[in-house]
C-alpha positions in Angstrom: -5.4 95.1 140.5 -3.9 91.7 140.1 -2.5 90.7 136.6 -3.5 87.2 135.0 -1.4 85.0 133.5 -3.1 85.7 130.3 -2.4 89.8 130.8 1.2 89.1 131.8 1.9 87.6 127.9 0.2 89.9 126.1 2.1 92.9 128.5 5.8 90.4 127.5 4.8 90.4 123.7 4.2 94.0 124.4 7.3 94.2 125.9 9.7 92.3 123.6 8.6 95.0 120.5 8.9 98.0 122.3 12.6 97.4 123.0 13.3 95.9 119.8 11.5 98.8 118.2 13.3 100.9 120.8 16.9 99.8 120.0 15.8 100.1 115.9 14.8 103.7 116.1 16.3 107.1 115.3 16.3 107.9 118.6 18.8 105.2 119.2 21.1 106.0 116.5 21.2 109.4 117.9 22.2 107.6 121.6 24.8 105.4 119.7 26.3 108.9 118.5 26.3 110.6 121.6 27.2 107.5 124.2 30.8 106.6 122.3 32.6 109.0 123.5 31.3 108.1 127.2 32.1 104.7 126.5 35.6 105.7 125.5 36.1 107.7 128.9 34.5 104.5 131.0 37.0 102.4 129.3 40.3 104.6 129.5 38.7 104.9 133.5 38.8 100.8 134.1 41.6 99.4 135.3 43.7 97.3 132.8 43.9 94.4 134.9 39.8 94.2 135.2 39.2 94.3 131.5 42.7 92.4 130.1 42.6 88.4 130.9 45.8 87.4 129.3 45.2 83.5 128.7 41.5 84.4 126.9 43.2 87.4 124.7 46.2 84.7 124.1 43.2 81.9 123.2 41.4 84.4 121.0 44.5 85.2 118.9 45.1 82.1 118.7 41.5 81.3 117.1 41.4 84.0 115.0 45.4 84.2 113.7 45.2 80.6 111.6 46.3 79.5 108.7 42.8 78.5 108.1 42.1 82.3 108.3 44.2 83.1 105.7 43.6 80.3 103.6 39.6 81.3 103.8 39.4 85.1 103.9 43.2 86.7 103.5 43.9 84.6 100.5 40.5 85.4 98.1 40.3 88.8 99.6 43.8 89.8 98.3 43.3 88.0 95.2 39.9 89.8 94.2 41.6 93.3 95.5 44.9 93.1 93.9 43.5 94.0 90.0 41.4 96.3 91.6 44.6 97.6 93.5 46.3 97.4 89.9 43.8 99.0 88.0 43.4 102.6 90.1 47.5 102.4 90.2 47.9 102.0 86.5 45.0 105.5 86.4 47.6 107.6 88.9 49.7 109.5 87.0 51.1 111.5 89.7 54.5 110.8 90.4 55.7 108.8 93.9 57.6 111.7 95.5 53.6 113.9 95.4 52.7 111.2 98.2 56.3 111.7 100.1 55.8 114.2 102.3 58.6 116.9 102.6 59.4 115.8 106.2 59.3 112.1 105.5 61.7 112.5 102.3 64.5 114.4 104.3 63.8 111.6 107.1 64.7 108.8 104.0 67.3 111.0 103.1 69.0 111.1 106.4 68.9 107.0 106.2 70.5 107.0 103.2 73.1 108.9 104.2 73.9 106.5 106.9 76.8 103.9 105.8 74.6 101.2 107.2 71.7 101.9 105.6 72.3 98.6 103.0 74.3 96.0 105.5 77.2 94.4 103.8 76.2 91.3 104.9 73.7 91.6 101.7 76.3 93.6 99.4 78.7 90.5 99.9 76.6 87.6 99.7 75.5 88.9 96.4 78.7 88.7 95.6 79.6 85.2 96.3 76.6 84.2 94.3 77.7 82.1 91.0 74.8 83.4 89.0 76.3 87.1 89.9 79.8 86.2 88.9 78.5 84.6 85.7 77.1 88.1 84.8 80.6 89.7 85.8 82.6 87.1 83.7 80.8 88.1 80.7 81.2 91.6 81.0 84.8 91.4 81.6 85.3 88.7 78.7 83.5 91.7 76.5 85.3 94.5 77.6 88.4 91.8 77.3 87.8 90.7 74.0 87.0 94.7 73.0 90.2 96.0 74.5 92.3 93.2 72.7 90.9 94.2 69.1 91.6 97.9 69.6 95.2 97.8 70.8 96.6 94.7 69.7 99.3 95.8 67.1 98.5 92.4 65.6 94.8 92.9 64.3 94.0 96.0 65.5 93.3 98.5 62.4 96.2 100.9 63.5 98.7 98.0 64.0 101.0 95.9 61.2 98.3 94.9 58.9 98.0 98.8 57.8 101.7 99.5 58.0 101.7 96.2 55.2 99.5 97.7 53.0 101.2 101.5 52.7 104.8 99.7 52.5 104.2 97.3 50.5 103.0 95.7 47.1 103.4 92.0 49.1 101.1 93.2 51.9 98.1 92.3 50.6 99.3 88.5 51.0 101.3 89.3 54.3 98.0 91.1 55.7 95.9 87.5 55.1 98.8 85.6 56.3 98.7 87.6 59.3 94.9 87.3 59.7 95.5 83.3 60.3 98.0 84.5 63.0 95.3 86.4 64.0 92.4 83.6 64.2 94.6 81.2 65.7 95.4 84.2 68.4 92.0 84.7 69.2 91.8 80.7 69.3 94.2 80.0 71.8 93.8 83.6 74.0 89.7 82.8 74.4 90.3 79.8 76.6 93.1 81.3 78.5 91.0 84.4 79.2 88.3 82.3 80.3 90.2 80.4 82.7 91.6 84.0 84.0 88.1 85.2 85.0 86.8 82.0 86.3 89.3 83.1 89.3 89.6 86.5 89.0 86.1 87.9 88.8 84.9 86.6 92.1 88.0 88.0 94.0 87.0 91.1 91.7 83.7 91.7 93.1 84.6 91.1 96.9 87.4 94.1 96.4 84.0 95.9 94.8 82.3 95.1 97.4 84.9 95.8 99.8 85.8 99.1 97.8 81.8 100.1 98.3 81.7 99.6 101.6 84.8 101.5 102.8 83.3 104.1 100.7 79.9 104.2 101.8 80.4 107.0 104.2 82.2 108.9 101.8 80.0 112.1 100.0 79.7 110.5 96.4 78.4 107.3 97.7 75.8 109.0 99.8 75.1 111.5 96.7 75.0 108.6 94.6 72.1 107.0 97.0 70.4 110.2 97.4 70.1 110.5 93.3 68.8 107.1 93.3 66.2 108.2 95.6 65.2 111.7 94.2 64.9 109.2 90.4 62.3 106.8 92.2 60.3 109.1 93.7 60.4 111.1 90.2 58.6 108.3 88.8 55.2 108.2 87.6 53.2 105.7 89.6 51.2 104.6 86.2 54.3 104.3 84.5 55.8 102.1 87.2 52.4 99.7 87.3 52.5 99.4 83.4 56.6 98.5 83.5 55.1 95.8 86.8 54.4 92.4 85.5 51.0 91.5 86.7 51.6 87.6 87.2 54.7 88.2 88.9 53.1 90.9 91.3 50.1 88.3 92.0 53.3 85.4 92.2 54.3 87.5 95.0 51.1 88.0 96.9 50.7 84.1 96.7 53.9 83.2 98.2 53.7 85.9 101.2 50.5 84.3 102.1 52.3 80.9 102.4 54.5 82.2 104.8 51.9 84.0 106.4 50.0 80.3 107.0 53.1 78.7 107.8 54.2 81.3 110.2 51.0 81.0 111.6 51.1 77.6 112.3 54.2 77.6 114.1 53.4 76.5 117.9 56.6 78.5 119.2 55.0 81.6 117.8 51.5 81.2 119.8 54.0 80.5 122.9 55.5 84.0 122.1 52.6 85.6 121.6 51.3 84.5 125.0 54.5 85.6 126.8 54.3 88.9 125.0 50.6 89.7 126.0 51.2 88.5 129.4 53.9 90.8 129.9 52.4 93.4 128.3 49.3 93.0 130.8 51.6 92.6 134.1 53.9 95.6 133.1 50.7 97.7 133.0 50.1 96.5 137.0 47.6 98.2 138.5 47.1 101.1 135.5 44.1 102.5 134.2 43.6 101.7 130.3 44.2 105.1 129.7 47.0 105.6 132.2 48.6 102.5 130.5 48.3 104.3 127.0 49.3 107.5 127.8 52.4 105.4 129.4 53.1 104.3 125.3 52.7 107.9 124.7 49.5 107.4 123.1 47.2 110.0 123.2 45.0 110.1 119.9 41.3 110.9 120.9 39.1 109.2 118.3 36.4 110.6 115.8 33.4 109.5 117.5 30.7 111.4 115.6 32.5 109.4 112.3 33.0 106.2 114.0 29.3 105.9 114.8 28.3 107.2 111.6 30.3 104.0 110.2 29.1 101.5 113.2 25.3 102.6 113.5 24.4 100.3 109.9 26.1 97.4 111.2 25.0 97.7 114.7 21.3 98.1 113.4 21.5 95.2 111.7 22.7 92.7 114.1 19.8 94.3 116.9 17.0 93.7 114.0 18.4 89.8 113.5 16.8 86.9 114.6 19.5 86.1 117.3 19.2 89.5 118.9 15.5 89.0 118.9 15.5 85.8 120.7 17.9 86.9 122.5 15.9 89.9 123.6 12.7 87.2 123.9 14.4 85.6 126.4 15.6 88.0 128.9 12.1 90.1 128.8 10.9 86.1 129.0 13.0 85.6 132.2 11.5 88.5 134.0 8.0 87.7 133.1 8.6 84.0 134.1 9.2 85.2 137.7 5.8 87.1 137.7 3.6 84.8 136.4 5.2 82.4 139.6 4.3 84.9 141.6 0.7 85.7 140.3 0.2 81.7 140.5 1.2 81.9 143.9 -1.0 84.4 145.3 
């Protein structure tokens, strides 16, 4: 029995919603489950070379890592999830060491003990800084100015003044004439202590920083970083996100995703990335994807029966669009094309 043109679009319209109803049904979402893990051994199987163009994965990267990207989806994203972020943090009241585990703290605590652990590069820049000698000035001026009153025979409340009084009936006018001597002291040593520390505190704070590094192997430097460690992680995390200033923490987010765009933007980086993937791609040579993993000593095997629970919705959806459909429409069109030339034909 020959088929007419007219039978051979009913059979494609036929055709078309049979596999779009196909691909929609339970049945298929039962496939989907079962077929990933195949999938996963088919693609371990094929050989890196066959699946890994380097210049198109280099292209795509560089499509998709933009500073357009972040400006457009990085940037709102983090700034709608950050209070949300803030608001469960400020509800934990568990402390930071209950999400330490045991083996990770005594791997942080090994670190610590090592005297690099904070480079004195950072220790004595810090130091050269004028806003942290300012600080330093004032506490030594303090502690100066403190000293001075206590043991200065002068004005301090042990010293002549009190001698004058018990020895005396004339003390009482010696004591205020020595109370000018003591104003005018403090007049003329203020200065002279000031001009002392403007050289001597940042010498003062290289020999601290000098004095901690020398030390920093030594058992009460690494106790002392070890207690600072076993106090952070002894803090509550609410605690911690009620203490956080909000603006600042969002001030921060801001300002790491304009290095983010910049970095992005940087030509030299897209040439890196290119030589990277490249070389990544000929060092695997003729490997298998799996062979080539196992190689990086990776060998996690993946939660299928989860990972097509999550994919199945979003699969489902992009069959059941419009492009799939016409998609669809047009390869069951192709073939149907081709026999209706033929049935003209004969």
């Amino acid at each position: 029995m020959s088929l007419t043109p007219e039978d051979l679009a009913q059979l494609r319209a036929r055709h078309v919603a049979f596999l779009e109803a196909r691909l929609l049904s339970p049945q298929a979402e039962a496939e989907w489950r079962a077929n990933l893990a195949a999938l996963w051994i088919d693609l371990c199987s094929a050989k890196v070379a066959a699946i890994a163009d380097a210049p198109a994965i280099a292209a795509a990267l560089d499509a998709v890592l933009t500073p357009e990207v972040v400006a457009r989806a990085a940037r709102p994203l983090g700034q709608r999830i950050l209070p949300i972020v803030l608001r469960e943090l400020a509800a934990e009241h568990s402390k930071l060491g209950d999400h330490v585990p045991e083996g990770a703290r005594k791997k942080i605590e090994a670190l610590l003990a090592r005297p690099s652990a904070l480079p004195d590069r950072i220790l004595r820049e810090l130091a050269d800084q004028e806003a942290v000698q300012e600080v330093m000035r004032d506490v030594l001026f303090d502690g100066l100015k403190e000293f001075s009153e206590k043991m200065n025979p002068f004005i301090a409340e042990w010293g002549i003044p009190s001698l004058l009084k018990r020895m005396s009936l004339f003390g009482g006018a010696m004591t205020k004439g020595l109370e000018s001597v003591r104003a005018e002291l403090d007049r003329r040593s203020e200065p002279e202590i000031q001009r002392f520390l403007a050289g001597f505190t940042k010498k003062g704070l290289r020999r601290m920083v000098d004095g901690a590094v020398s030390r920093s192997a030594e058992p009460a430097s690494i106790a002392l970083r070890k207690h600072m460690l076993t106090w952070i992680l002894d803090q509550e995390i609410a605690a911690l996100v009620k203490d956080a200033d909000t603006e600042t923490i969002a001030l921060g987010q801001e300002i790491s995703m304009d290095v983010t765009a910049a970095e992005l933007a940087r030509g030299d980086r897209k040439a890196q990335r290119r030589r990277l993937i490249d070389e990544a791609i000929t060092a695997a040579g003729d490997s298998t994807v799996g062979e080539a993993l196992a190689a990086l000593g990776v060998t996690l095997v993946p939660d299928f029966e989860a990972i097509a629970a999550a994919t199945w919705p979003v699969a489902k959806a992009v069959i059941g669009g419009p492009a799939a459909r016409r998609w669809m429409e047009q390869m069951v069109g192709e073939f149907y094309d081709e026999e209706t030339k033929i049935v003209a034909r004969s």
